[in-house]
N, C-alpha and C positions, 0 to 999 in steps of 0.2 A: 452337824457343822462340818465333818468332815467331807461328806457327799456333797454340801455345798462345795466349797474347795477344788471337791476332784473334781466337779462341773463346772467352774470358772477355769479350771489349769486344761479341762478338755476344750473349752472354746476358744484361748490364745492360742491351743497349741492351733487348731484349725486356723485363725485368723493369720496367724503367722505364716503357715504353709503356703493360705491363699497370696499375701503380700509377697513370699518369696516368687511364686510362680508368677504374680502378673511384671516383678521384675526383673526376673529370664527372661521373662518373652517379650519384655520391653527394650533388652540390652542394645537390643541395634540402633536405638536411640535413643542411649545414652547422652544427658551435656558433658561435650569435651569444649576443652580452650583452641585446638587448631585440630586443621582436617590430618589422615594420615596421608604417607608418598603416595599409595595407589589411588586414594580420591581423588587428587589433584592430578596425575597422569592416568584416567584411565581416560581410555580410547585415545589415547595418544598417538599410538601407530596405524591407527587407521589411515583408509589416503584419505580421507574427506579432512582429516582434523586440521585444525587452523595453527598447532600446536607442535616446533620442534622440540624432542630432547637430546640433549647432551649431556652426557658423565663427563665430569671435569678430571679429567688423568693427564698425567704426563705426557702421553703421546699424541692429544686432543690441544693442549698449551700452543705449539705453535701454527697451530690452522686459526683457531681464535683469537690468537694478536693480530691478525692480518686484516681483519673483520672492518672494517668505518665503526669509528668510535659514534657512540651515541648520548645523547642526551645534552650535551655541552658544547655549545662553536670555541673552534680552539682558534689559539692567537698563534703567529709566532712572535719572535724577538731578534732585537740589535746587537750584535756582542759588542765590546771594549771597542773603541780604538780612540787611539791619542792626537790630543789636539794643541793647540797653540796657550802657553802658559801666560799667556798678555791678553790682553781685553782686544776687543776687535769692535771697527766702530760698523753699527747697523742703521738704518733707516729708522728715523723717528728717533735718535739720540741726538744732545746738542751737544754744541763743541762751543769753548770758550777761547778766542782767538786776541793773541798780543802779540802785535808788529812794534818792536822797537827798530827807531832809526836816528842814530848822530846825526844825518848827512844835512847840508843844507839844504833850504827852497826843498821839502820833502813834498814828496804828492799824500802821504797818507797825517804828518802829524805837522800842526803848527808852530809860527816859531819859537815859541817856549815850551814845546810841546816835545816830548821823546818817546811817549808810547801811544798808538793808535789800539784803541780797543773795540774789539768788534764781539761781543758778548751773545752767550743762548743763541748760535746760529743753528735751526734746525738742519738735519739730514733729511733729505727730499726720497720721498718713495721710491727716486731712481739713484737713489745713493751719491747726490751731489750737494754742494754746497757753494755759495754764489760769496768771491774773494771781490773789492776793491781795485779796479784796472787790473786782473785776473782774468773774472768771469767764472763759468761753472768750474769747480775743480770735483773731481772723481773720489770718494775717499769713503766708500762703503767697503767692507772688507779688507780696510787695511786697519795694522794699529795704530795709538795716536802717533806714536813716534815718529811712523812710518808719513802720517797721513801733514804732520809737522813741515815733515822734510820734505814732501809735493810741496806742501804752499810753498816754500823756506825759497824752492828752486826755482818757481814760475815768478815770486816778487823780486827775484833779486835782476831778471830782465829788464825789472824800469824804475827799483830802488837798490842798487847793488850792494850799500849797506845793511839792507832791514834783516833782522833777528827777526826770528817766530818762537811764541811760547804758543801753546796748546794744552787743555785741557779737556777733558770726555764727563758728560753727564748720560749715563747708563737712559734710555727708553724703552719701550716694551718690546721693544727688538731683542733687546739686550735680558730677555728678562723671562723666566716660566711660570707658571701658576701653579700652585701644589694645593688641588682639591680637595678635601677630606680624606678622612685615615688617617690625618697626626694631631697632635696635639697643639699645633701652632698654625694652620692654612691660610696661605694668600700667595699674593706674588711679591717673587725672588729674583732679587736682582742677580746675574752671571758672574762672577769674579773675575774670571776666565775663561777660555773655550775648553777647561777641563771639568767644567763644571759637571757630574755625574748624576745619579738618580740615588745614590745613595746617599752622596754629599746632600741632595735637595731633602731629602728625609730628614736627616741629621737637621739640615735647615731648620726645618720648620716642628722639631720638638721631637722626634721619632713618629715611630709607628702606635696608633693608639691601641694598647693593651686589652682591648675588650672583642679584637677583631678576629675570629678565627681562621687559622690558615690567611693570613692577609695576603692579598693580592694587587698587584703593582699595574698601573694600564697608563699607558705612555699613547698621549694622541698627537700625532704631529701632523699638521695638516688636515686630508681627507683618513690619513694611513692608523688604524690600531696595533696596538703590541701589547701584549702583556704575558706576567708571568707571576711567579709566588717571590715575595719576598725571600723566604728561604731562600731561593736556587740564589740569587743575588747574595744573599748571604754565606752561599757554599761556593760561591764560582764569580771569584771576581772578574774573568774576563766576559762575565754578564752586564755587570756593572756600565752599562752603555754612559755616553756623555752628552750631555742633552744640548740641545740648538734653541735658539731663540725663539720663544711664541711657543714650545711645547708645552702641554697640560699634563700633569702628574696625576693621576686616580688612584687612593687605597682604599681598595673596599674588602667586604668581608669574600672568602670564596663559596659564590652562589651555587655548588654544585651539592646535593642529598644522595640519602637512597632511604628505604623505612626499613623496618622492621618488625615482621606480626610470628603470631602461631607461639610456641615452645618456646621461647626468647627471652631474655633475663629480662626488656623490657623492651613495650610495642608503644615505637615514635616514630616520630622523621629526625634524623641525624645529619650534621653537616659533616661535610670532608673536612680532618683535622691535619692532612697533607697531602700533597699533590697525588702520590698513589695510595689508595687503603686497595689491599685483599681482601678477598675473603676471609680469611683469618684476622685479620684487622679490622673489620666488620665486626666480626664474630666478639671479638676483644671490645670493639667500642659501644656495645648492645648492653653485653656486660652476661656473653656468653649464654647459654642456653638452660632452660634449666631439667637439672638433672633427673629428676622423677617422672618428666612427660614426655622430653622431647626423643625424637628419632636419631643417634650420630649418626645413622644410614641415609638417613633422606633430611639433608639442609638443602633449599630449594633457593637458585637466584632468579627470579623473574623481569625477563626485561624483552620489550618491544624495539623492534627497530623499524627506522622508516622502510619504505615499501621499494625505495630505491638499492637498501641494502643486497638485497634476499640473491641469494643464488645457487644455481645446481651443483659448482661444485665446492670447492672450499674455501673460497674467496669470500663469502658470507654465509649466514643462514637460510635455510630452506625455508623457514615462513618466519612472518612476520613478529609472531606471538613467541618465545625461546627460555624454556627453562633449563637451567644448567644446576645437576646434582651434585652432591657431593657429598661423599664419605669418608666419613670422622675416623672410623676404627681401622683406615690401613693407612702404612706409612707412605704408598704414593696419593691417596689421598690427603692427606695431610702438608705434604709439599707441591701438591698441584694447588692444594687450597691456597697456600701460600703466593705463591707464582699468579693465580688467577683474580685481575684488577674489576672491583666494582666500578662503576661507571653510574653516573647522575641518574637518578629514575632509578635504579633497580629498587627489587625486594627481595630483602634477605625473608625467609620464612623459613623459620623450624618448624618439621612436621610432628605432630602428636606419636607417640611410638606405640606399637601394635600392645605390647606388653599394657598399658594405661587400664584398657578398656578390661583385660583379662584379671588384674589390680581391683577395678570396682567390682568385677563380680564377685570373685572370692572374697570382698571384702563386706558384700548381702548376702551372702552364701553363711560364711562365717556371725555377721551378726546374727542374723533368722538362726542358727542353733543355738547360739546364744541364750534367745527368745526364750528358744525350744526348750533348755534344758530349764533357764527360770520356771520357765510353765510345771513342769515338773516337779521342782521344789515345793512349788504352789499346792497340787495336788497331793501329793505325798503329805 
C-alpha cells in the first residue's frame, strides 16, 4: 500500500513539474486586461512611425494649449448689453387704433359718432402701416407710445382735434422659440427688448434635469452661438438679450472621450463640464485600478486632423499623438491637472510590468504547493 502511494506522490510530483514548465514558457503570453507603456510605444521614434509622443510636464503645457483644438466645432457668443425696457413694435404685430374726435363735420367719425376704430392693423414687412387721409405711416422700431404720437401728429394736419389711443398685439417679430432642453418648449412672446436667454429659460420651465453639462445654442438668423448653461449661470454679462425670430437650443453636451486598459471602468463618457483634465477624467472613470494598472504609463490617445501637424510647436508632428503621463511625481500630477481632454480622446491605463511578474510567482508558488501535497501523499 505504501509503494502504491509513494508511486502515485512520484507521478504528481512529475506532472506538476511538467505543468509548471509549460507555464514558464508560456509567460509571454500570458491573458492580461490591457497592453503595457512599451507595447503601445514601441518603434515609436523610429522616422517611418505614424506615431508622435509627448510627456505631458509642465514645460510641454504651454506649446500644447496652442495646438487647434480637436474633435468639437466651437461656437462663439454674444455678451450682455442693454436694451429698451418697453416693447418695440416689429413687423407682422397688429396694432389697435382709437381716433377720438369732438370736432364737427369730422372726416374720420359720424355725427353721433366720437370714436373712429381702426382695429388688428397688421405691420407690413416694411414696417408700415396704412392711417385714414394719412397714408403709409413708418412705425417699426418705435414703441407704441412713440408710434401713437406719429399718428397723433400727422392727423391732427386735417383733424386738429382727434386723440389717438394705441394699443400693440405682440407677432412673431416680437417673439422667440425655445426648442427643447426645458420643461415647458414653444414660442415666447418678448415683454421687452430685455428680454434675455435666461429669462427665456426661466420661461419655459427651466432646464430639463436629465441633461448633462446642458448647452445653450442661440440661432439668429444664418449666425450660431453657443455656450454651456453654466458659464451663463457664472457670468451674467453672458447672459445675452435676445431679438425677435431667435431660436433657443438646450441640448445635452455632445462632446466624449472612452476609456480602456487598467481603468476602474471601460465606456464612453460624456463631458460633465466645459473643461475635464486629465485628472478629471481620471476621477470620472472612476480611477484606475490599483493591482494592474501602470501610474507611470496613463496613455491619452488622440488624432488630429491632417491640417494640424507641424514641425515646429504650433501643432503635432503626426497625425496619430499619444500624450503620457505620470502619476508618481508631483509635476506630473499638476501637469495632469492643467492638461484638457478634448472629444475623441482615449484615456487608457496601461497594464503595470509588476501584473505579469504577480502571475508567475503566483504558478510558481502554487506548483510547490502541488509539490509538497505530493509528498505528503508519498510519505
Amino acid at each position: 500500500m505504501k509503494s502504491g502511494c509513494a508511486d502515485m506522490g512520484l507521478i504528481i510530483k512529475h506532472l506538476v513539474w511538467v505543468i509548471l514548465m509549460v507555464s514558464l514558457s508560456a509567460c509571454s503570453t500570458l491573458p492580461r486586461g490591457a497592453a503595457v507603456e512599451k507595447e503601445i510605444l514601441k518603434n515609436a521614434d523610429e522616422p517611418a512611425s505614424d506615431i508622435a509622443v509627448y510627456p505631458v510636464t509642465r514645460t510641454f503645457l504651454p506649446s500644447v494649449a496652442t495646438w487647434p483644438r480637436n474633435g468639437s466645432r466651437s461656437y462663439s457668443w454674444i455678451s450682455h448689453s442693454n436694451g429698451s425696457n418697453a416693447q418695440v413694435i416689429r413687423a407682422g404685430d397688429s396694432l389697435d387704433v382709437l381716433v377720438w374726435d369732438s370736432g364737427e363735420n369730422s372726416l374720420l367719425t359720424g355725427p353721433e359718432q366720437r370714436v373712429a376704430t381702426l382695429p388688428a392693423i397688421r405691420v407690413s414687412e416694411n414696417g408700415t402701416i396704412f392711417v385714414p387721409y394719412v397714408g403709409k405711416v413708418k412705425v417699426s422700431g418705435r414703441t407704441p407710445d412713440s408710434a401713437r404720437a406719429l399718428i397723433q401728429r400727422q392727423l391732427e394736419a386735417i383733424v386738429p382735434s382727434a386723440q389717438v389711443q394705441l394699443a400693440m398685439i405682440e407677432g412673431r417679430g416680437n417673439s422667440i422659440d425655445l426648442v427643447g432642453g426645458v420643461n415647458n418648449p414653444g414660442n415666447i412672446m418678448m415683454p421687452d427688448q430685455n428680454f434675455s436667454v435666461l429669462a427665456a429659460i426661466s420661461a419655459g420651465g427651466g432646464v430639463n434635469s436629465g441633461l448633462e453639462n446642458p448647452q445653450v445654442k442661440l440661432v439668429r438668423g444664418q449666425n450660431i452661438y453657443a455656450t454651456s448653461v453654466d458659464r451663463l449661470y457664472d457670468n451674467p454679462t453672458l447672459d445675452t438679450r435676445l431679438h425677435g425670430g431667435d431660436k433657443v437650443i438646450i441640448e445635452d453636451d455632445r462632446r466624449y472621450f472612452l476609456s480602456l486598459g487598467a481603468a476602474g471602468s471601460e465606456a464612453q463618457f460624456s463631458f460633465n463640464r466645459d473643461d475635464v483634465s486629465a485628472l478629471d477624467a481620471l476621477s470620472i472613470i472612476g480611477g484606475v485600478n490599483d493591482t494592474r494598472a501602470d501610474p507611470k504609463g496613463i496613455l491619452i490617445l488622440r488624432e488630429y486632423k491632417a491640417s494640424a501637424v507641424s514641425a515646429g510647436t504650433r501643432g503635432p508632428r503626426k497625425t496619430r499623438v499619444v500624450f503620457t503621463l505620470d502619476l508618481t511625481t508631483s509635476d506630473g500630477l499638476f501637469s495632469a491637472r492643467n492638461f484638457h481632454i478634448q472629444s475623441g480622446d482615449l484615456v487608457l491605463a496601461t497594464e503595470s510590468p509588476i501584473t505579469k511578474t504577480r502571475t508567475i510567482l503566483g504558478l510558481v508558488g502554487t506548483a510547490f504547493g502541488l509539490v509538497r501535497a505530493a509528498g505528503n501523499i508519498s510519505n
